[in-house]
C-alpha positions in Angstrom: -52.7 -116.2 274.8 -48.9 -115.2 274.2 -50.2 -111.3 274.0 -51.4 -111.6 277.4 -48.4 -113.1 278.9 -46.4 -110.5 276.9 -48.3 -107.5 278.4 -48.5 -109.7 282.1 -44.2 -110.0 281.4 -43.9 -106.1 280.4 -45.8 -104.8 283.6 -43.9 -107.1 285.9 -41.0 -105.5 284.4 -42.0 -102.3 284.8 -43.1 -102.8 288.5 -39.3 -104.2 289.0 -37.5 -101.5 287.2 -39.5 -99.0 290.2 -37.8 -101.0 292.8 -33.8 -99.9 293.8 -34.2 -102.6 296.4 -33.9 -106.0 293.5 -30.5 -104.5 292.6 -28.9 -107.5 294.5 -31.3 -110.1 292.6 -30.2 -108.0 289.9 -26.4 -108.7 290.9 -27.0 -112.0 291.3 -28.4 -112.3 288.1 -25.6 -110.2 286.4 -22.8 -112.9 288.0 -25.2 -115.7 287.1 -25.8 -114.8 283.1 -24.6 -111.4 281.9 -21.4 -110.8 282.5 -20.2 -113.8 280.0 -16.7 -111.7 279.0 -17.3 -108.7 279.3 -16.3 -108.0 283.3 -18.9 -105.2 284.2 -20.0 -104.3 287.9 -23.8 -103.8 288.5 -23.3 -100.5 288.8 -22.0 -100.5 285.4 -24.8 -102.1 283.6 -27.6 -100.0 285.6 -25.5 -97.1 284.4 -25.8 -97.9 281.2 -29.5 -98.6 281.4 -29.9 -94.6 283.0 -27.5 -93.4 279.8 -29.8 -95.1 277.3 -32.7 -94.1 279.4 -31.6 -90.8 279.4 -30.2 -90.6 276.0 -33.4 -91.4 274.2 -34.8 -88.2 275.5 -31.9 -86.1 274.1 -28.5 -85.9 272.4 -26.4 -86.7 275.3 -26.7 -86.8 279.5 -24.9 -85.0 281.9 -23.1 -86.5 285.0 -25.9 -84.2 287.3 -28.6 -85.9 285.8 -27.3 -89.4 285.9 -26.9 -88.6 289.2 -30.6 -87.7 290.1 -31.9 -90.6 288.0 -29.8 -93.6 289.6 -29.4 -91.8 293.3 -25.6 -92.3 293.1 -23.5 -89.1 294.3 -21.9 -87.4 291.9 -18.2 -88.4 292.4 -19.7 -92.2 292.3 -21.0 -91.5 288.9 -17.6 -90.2 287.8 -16.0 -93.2 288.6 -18.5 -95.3 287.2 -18.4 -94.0 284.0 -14.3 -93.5 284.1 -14.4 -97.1 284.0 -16.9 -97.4 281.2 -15.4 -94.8 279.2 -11.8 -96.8 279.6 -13.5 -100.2 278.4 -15.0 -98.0 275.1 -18.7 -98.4 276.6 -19.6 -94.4 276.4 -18.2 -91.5 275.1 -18.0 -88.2 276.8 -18.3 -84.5 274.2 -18.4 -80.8 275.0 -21.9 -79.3 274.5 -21.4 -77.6 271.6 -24.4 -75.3 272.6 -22.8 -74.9 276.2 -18.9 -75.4 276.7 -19.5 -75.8 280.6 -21.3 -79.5 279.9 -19.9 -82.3 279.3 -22.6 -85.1 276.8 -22.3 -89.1 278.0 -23.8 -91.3 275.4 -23.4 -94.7 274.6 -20.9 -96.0 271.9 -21.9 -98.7 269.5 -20.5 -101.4 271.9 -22.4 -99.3 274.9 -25.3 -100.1 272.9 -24.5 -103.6 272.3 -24.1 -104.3 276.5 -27.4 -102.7 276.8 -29.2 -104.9 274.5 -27.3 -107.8 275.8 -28.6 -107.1 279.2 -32.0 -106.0 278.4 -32.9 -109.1 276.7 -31.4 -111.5 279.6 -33.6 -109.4 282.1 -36.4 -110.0 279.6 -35.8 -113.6 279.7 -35.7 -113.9 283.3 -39.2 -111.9 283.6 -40.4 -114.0 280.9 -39.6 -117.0 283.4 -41.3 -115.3 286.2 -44.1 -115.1 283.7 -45.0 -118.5 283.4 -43.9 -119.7 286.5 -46.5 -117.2 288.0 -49.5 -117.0 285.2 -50.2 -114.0 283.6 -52.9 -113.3 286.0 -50.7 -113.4 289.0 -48.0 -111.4 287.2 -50.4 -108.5 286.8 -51.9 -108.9 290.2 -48.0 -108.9 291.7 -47.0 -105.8 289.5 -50.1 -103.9 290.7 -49.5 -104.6 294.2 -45.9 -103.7 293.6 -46.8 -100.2 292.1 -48.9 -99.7 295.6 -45.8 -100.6 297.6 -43.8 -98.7 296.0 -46.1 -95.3 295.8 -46.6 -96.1 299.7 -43.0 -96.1 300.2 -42.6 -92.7 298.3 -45.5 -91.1 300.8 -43.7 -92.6 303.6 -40.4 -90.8 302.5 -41.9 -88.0 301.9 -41.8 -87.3 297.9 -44.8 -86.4 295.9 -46.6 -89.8 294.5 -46.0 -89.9 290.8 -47.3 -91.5 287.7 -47.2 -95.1 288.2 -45.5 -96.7 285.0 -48.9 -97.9 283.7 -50.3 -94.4 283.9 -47.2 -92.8 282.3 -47.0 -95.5 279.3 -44.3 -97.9 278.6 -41.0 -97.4 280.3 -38.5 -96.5 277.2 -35.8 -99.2 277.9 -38.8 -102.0 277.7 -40.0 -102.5 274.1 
């Protein structure tokens, strides 16, 4: 019985994570329980969440494509991770390969924040979880993955994979 709610918790996650819209449930969350001490924005955390994202692809992330993955402009991703880079959060390399790019990637306490913030988001979809019954928690994160691919068409961008279809989303284990 736990498995199911488990897999009902990780596709309600994934259907949120789709959604830029529950970025101020997400703030309120973030003021609520998980900013204890360590005085990050939002925008911080989700920038971490794109680095790590990101990072587990490759060896380090450019500023461009943190930009195309989070939607943020590019000098609104500088300043974002000024301020992360000042509080030790990520560190910033030449490419060795390429001297014109400059490599974000996490620092161990970079990592730490991410973890810290991934498992209170777990928690609170966990709570979701039972409050709804695994069968309504799948039920919401289908309909959720039709909104959103409806939204997409009605902007008009190319549908793509649904997180279901393209596997589990690398920042939910």
């Amino acid at each position: 019985m736990k498995s199911e709610e488990e897999m009902a918790g990780k596709n309600l996650s994934r259907a949120f994570l789709q959604f830029p819209y529950l970025y101020r449930y997400g703030k309120k969350m973030h003021h609520m329980h998980g900013a204890s001490g360590c005085d990050l924005r939002p925008s911080d955390v989700v920038m971490l969440f794109a680095i790590k994202s990101e990072q587990n692809k490759r060896t380090g992330v450019t500023a461009t494509l943190l930009s195309a993955s989070t939607g943020m402009k590019t000098p609104s991703i500088n300043a974002v991770l000024s301020a992360l880079e000042k509080r030790g959060l990520i560190r910033r390399v030449t490419d060795t390969g390429d001297r014109r790019f400059v490599l974000i990637t996490l620092s161990e306490s970079g990592e730490r924040a991410v973890d810290h913030f991934r498992r209170v988001y777990e928690s609170h979809v966990r709570e979701l979880v039972v409050y709804l019954g695994a069968e309504k928690s799948n039920l919401l994160a289908e309909l959720m993955n039709e909104v959103y691919e409806y939204l997409r068409q009605k902007c008009g961008r190319a549908p793509e994979k649904t997180q279901k279809q393209a596997g589990v989303h690398p920042d939910i284990r």
